[in-house]
Each structure stands twice: as C-alpha cells, then as structure tokens.
C-alpha positions as CSV (number, residue, x, y, z in Angstrom):
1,X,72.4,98.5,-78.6
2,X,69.0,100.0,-78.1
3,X,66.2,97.5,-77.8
4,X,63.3,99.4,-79.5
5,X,59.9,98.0,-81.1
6,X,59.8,98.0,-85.0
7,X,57.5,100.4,-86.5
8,X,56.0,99.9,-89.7
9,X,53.8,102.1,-92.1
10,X,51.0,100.9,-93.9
11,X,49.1,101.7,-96.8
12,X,44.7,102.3,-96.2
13,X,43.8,98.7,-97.8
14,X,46.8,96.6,-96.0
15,X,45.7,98.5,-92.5
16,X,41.9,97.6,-92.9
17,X,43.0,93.6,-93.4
18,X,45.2,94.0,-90.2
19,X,42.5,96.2,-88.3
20,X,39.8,93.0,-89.1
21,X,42.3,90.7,-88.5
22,X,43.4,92.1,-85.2
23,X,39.2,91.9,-84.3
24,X,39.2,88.8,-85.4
25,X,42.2,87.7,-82.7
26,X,40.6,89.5,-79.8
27,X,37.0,87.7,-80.6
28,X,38.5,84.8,-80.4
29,X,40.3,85.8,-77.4
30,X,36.8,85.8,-75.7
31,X,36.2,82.2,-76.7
32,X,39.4,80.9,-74.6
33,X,38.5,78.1,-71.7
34,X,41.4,79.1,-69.6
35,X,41.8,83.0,-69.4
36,X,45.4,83.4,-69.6
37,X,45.4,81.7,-72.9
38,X,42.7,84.6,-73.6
39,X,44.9,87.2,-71.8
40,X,47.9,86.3,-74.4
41,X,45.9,86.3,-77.6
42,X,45.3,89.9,-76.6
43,X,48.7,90.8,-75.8
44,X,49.6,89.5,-79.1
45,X,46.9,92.1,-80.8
46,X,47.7,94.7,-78.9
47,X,51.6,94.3,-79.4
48,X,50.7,93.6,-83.5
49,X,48.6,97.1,-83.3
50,X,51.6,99.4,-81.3
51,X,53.8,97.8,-84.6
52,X,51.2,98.7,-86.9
53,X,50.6,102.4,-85.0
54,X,46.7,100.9,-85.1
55,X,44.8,102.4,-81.9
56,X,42.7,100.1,-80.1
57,X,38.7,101.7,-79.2
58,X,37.2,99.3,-76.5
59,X,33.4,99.3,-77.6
60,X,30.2,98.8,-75.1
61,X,27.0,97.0,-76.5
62,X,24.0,98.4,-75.2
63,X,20.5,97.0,-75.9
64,X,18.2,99.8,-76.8
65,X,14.2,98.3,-77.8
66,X,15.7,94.6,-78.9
67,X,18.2,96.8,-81.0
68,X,21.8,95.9,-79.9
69,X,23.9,99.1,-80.5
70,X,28.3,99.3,-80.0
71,X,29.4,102.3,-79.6
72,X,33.1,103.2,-78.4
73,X,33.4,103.7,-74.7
74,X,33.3,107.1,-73.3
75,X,31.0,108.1,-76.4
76,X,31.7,109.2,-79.8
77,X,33.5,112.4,-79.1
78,X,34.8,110.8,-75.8
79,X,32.6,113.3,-73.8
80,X,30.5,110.7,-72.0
81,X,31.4,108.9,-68.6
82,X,32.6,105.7,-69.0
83,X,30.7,103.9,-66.7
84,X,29.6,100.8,-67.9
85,X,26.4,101.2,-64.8
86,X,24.9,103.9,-66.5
C-alpha cells in the first residue's frame, strides 16, 4: 500500500482563509519561548500548504526612510541576489 500525502483542490475564497491562516500559524511560530516548539508550528504550516498545493514566499523587511517595506526574497521576478547583507 502506497503511503502518499493527500492532495486537495480548493476554490479562490477557501485558499485565501487557509493562505491567512497559514500566516497567521507561522507568526505565531516566531512568538514561541523554546524554538523547537516554534520549529513544529512551522512544520505543521508547511505540511498544511504541500496538502493545500499553497507555495510558501519567505519575505525580507527592509527599512527604507522610516518606511518598512516586505518584499519576497530574491526580488519580485526572483532576479535579485538573495543576500540578506545587501
């Protein structure tokens, strides 16, 4: 018997309450005291997303003239480095 993941198909709406939800878990992920609890919250999300066929965009916060701006790593159109020194 083959052991495979579940994939499910969502409508637009139902994928938007996941996609916030599944922000929502990894914020709170970053408010953990220990770090493996934080470490397992994001396994969940990221196991809830591959289910969901939701991709994850890790986004950088840059501060630009008391402006704080996200924007997803390795740019918009993923043509910039994505060194977090620059």
């Amino acid at each position: 018997m083959e052991n495979s993941t579940p994939k499910y198909e969502l409508d637009e709406e139902t994928q938007s309450l996941i996609e916030v939800a599944l922000n929502c878990l990894v914020q709170l992920s970053e408010a953990q005291i220990e770090q493996e609890a934080g470490e397992n919250l994001i396994l969940i999300a990221n196991e809830i997303a591959e289910r969901f066929g939701i991709t994850r965009i890790d986004v950088l916060e840059e501060q630009h003239d008391g402006e704080t701006i996200l924007k997803p790593k390795g740019g918009i159109f993923g043509d910039e480095d994505d060194n977090e020194d620059n």
